[in-house]
BAKOLNU-79690 format. One record per residue: residue number from 0; residue in one letter; x, y, z of N, C-alpha, C in turn. Coordinates in pm, whole numbers, plus 50000, padded with zeros to 5 digits. Last residue first. Layout:
// BAKOLNU-79690
<pt seq="NUM" type="A" n_x="X" n_y="Y" n_z="Z" ca_x="X" ca_y="Y" ca_z="Z" c_x="X" c_y="Y" c_z="Z"/>
...
This chain:
// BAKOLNU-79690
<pt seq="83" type="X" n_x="83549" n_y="64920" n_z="06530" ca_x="83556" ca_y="65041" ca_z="06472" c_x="83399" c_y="65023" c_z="06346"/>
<pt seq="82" type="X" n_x="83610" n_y="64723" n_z="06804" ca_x="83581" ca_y="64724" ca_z="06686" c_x="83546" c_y="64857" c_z="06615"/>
<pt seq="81" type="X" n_x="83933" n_y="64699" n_z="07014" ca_x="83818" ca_y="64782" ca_z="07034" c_x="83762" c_y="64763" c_z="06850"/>
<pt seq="80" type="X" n_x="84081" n_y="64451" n_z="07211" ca_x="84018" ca_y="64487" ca_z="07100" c_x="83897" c_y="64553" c_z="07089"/>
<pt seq="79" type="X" n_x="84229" n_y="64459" n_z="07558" ca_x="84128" ca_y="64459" ca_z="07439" c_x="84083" c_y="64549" c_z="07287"/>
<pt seq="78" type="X" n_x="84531" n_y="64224" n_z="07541" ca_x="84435" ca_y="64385" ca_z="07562" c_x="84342" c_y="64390" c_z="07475"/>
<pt seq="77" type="X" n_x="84589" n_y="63982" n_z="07807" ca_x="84538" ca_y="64008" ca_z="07649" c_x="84436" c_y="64167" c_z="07646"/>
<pt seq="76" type="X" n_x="84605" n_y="63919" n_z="08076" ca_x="84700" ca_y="63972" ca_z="07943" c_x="84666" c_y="63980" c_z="07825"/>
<pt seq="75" type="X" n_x="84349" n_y="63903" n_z="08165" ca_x="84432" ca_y="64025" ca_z="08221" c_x="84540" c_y="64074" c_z="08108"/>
<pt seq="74" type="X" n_x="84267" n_y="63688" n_z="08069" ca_x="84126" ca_y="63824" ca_z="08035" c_x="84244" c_y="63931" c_z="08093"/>
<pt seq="73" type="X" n_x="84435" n_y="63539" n_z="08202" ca_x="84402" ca_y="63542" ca_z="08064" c_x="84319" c_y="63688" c_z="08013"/>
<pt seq="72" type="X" n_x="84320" n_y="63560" n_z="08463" ca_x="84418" ca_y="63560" ca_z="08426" c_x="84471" c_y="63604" c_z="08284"/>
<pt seq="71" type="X" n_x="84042" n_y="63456" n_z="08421" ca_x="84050" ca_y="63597" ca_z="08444" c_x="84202" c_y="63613" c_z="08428"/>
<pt seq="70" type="X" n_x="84084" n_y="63177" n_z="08358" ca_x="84044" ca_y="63283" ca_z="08264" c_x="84019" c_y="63438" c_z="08272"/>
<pt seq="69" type="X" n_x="84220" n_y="63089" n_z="08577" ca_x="84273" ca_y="63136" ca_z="08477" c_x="84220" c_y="63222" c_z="08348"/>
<pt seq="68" type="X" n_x="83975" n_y="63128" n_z="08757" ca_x="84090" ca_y="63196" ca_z="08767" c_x="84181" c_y="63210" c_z="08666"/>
<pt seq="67" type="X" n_x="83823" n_y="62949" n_z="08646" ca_x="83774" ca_y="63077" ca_z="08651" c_x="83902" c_y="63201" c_z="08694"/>
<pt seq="66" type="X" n_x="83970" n_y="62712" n_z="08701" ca_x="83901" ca_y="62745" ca_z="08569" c_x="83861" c_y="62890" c_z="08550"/>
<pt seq="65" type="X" n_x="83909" n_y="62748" n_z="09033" ca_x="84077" ca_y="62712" ca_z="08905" c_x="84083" c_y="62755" c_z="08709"/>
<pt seq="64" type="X" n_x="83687" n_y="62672" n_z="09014" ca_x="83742" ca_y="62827" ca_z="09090" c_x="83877" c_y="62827" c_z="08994"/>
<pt seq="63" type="X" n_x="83681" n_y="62427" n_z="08921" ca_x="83580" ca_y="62550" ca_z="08855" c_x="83636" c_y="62680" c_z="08918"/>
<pt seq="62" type="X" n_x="83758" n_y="62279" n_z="09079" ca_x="83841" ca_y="62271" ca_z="08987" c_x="83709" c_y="62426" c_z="08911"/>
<pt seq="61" type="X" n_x="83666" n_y="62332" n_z="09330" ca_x="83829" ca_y="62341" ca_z="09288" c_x="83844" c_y="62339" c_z="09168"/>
<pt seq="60" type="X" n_x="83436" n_y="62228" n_z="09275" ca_x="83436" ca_y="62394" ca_z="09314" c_x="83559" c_y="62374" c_z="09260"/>
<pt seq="59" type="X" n_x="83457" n_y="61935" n_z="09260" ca_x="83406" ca_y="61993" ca_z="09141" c_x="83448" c_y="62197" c_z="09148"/>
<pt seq="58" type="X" n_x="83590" n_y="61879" n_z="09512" ca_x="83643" ca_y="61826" ca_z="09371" c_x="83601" c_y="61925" c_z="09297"/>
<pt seq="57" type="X" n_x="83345" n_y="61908" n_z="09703" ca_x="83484" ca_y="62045" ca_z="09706" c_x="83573" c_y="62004" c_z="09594"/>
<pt seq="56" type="X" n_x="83144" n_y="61784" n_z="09557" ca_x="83137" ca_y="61907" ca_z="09594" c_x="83259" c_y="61999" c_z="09554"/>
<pt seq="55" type="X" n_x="83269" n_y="61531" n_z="09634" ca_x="83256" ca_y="61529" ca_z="09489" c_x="83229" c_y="61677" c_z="09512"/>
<pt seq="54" type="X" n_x="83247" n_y="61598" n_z="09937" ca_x="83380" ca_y="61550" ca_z="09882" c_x="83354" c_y="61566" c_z="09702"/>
<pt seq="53" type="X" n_x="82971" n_y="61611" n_z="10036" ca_x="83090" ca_y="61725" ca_z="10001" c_x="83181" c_y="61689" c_z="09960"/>
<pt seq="52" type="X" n_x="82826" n_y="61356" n_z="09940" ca_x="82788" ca_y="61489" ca_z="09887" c_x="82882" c_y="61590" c_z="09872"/>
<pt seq="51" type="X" n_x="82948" n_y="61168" n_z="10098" ca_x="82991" ca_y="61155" ca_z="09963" c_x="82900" c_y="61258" c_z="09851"/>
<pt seq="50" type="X" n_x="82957" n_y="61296" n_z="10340" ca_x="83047" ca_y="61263" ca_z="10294" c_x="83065" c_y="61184" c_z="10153"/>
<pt seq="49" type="X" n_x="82676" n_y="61282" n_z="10406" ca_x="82767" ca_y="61421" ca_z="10391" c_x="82892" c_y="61394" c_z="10335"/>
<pt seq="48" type="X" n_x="82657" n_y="61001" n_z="10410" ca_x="82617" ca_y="61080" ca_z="10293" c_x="82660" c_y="61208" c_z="10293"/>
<pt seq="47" type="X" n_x="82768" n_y="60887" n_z="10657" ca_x="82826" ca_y="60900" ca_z="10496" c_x="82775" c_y="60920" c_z="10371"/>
<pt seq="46" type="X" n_x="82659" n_y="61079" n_z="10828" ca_x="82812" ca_y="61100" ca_z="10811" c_x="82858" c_y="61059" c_z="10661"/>
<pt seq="45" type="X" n_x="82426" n_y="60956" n_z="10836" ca_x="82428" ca_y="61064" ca_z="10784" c_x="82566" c_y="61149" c_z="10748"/>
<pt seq="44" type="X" n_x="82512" n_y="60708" n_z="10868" ca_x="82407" ca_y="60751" ca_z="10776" c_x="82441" c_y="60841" c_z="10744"/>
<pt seq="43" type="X" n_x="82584" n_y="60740" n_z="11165" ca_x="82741" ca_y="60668" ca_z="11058" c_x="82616" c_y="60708" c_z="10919"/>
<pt seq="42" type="X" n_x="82530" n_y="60807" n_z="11408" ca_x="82531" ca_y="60895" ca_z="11291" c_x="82562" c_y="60828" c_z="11181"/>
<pt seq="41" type="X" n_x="82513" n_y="60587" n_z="11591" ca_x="82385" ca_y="60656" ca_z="11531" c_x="82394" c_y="60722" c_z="11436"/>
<pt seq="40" type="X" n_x="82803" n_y="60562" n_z="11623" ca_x="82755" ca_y="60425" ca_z="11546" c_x="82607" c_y="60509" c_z="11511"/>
<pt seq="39" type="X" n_x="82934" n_y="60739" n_z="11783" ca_x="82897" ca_y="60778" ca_z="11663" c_x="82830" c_y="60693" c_z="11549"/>
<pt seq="38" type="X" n_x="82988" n_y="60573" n_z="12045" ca_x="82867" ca_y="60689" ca_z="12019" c_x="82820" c_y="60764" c_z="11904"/>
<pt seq="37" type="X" n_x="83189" n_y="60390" n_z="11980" ca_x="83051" ca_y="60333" ca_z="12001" c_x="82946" c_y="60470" c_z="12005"/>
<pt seq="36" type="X" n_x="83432" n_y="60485" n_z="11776" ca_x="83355" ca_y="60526" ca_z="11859" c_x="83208" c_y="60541" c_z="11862"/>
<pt seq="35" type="X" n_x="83580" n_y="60426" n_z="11551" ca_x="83521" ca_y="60298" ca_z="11625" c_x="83424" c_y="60314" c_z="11713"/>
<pt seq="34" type="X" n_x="83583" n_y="60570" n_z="11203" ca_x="83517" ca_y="60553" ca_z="11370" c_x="83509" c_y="60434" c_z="11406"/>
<pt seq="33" type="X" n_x="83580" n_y="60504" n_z="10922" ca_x="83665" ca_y="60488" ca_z="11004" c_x="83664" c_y="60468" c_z="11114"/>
<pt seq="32" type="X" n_x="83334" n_y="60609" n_z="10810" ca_x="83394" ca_y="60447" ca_z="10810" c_x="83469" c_y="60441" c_z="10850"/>
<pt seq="31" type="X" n_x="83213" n_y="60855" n_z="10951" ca_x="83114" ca_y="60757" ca_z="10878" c_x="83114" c_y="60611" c_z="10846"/>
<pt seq="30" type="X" n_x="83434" n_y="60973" n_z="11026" ca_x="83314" ca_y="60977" ca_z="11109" c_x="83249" c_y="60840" c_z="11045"/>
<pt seq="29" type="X" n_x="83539" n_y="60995" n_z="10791" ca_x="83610" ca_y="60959" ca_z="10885" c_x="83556" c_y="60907" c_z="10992"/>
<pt seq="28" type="X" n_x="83373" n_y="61153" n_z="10662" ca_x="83412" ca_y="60995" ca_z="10595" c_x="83471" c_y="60953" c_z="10657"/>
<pt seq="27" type="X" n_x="83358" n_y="61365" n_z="10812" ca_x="83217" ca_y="61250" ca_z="10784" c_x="83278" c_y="61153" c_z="10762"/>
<pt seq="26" type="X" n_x="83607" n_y="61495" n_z="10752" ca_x="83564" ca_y="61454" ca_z="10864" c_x="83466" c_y="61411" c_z="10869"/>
<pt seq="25" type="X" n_x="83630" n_y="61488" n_z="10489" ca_x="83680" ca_y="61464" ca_z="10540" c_x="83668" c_y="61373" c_z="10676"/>
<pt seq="24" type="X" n_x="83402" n_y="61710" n_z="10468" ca_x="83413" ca_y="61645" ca_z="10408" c_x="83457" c_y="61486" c_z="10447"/>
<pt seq="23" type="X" n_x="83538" n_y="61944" n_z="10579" ca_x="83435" ca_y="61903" ca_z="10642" c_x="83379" c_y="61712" c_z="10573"/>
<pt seq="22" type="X" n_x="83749" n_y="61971" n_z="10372" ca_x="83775" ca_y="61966" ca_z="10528" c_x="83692" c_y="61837" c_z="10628"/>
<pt seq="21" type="X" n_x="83625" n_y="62037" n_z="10140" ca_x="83713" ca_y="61919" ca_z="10170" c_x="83728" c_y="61872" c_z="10324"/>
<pt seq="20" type="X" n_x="83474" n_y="62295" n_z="10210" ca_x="83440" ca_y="62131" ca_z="10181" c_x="83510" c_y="62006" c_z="10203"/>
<pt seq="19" type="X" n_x="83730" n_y="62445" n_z="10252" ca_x="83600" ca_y="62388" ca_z="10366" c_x="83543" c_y="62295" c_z="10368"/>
<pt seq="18" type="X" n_x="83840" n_y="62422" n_z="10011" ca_x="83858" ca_y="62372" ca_z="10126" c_x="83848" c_y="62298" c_z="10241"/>
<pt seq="17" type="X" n_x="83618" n_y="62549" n_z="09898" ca_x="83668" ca_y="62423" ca_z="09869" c_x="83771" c_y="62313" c_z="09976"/>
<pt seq="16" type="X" n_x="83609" n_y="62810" n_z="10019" ca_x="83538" ca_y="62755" ca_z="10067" c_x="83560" c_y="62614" c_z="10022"/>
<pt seq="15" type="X" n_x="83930" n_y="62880" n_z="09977" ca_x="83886" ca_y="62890" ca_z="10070" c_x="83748" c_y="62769" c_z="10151"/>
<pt seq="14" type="X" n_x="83961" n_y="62963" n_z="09706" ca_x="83994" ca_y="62832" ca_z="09743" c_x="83967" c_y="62803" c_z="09866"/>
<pt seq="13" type="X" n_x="83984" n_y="63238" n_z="09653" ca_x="83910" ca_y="63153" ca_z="09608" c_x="83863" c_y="63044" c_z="09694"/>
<pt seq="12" type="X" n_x="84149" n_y="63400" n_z="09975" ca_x="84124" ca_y="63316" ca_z="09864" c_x="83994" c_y="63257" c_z="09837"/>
<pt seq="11" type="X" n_x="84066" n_y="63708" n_z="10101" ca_x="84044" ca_y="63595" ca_z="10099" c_x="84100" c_y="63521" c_z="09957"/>
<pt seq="10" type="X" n_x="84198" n_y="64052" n_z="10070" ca_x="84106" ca_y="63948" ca_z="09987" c_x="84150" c_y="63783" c_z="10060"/>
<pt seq="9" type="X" n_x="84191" n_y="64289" n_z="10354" ca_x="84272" ca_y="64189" ca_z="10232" c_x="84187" c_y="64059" c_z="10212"/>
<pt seq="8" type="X" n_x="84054" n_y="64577" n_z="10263" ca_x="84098" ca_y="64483" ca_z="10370" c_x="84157" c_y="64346" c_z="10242"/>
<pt seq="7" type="X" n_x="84242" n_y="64881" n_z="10136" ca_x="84155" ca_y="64774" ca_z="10147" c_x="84146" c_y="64678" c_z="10219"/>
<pt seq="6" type="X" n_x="84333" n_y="65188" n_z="10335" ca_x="84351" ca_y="65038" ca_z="10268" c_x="84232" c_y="64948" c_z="10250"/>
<pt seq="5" type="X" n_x="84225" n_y="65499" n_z="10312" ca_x="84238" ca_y="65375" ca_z="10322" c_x="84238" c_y="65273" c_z="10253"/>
<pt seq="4" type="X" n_x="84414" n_y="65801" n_z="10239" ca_x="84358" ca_y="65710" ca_z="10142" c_x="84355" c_y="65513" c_z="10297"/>
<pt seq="3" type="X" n_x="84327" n_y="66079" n_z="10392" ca_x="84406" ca_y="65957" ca_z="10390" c_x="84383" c_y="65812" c_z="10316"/>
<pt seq="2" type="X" n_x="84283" n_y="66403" n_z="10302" ca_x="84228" ca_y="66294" ca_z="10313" c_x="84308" c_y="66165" c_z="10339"/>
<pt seq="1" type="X" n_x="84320" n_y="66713" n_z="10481" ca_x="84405" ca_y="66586" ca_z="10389" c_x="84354" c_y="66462" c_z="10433"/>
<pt seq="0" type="X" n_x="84219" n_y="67029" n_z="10433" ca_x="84207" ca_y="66904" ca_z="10502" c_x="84266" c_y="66793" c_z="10416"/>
């Protein structure tokens, strides 16, 4: 019988959920001080505190996913030292 090697499914980026943040982010602060729309005048509170929670959020992930990436990067080219 011949086994068939399956594929892996394919990896997501890091950067993905930073993104998200940003995204979502985005759209509060937009929501929050930009809007003219008389129906979002109830939220504008809570719009601009989501919005100055996820925005410093998806800043800080980005740059820590970035940080973590190069050091696995790094951890790739350098061979390891075995102590005797």
């Amino acid at each position: 019988m011949s086994e068939k090697k399956r594929s892996s499914p394919p990896q997501i980026s890091p950067y993905v959920f930073p993104a998200l943040l940003a995204g979502f982010g985005l759209w509060c602060l937009y929501d929050g001080f930009f809007s003219t729309d008389p129906a979002m005048q109830e939220h504008l509170l809570f719009n601009r505190i989501a919005a100055a929670v996820l925005l410093p959020w998806a800043v800080f992930d980005f740059f820590r996913t970035r940080k973590r990436e190069q050091a696995e990067r790094m951890a790739e080219k350098q061979p390891e030292h075995s102590e005797e």
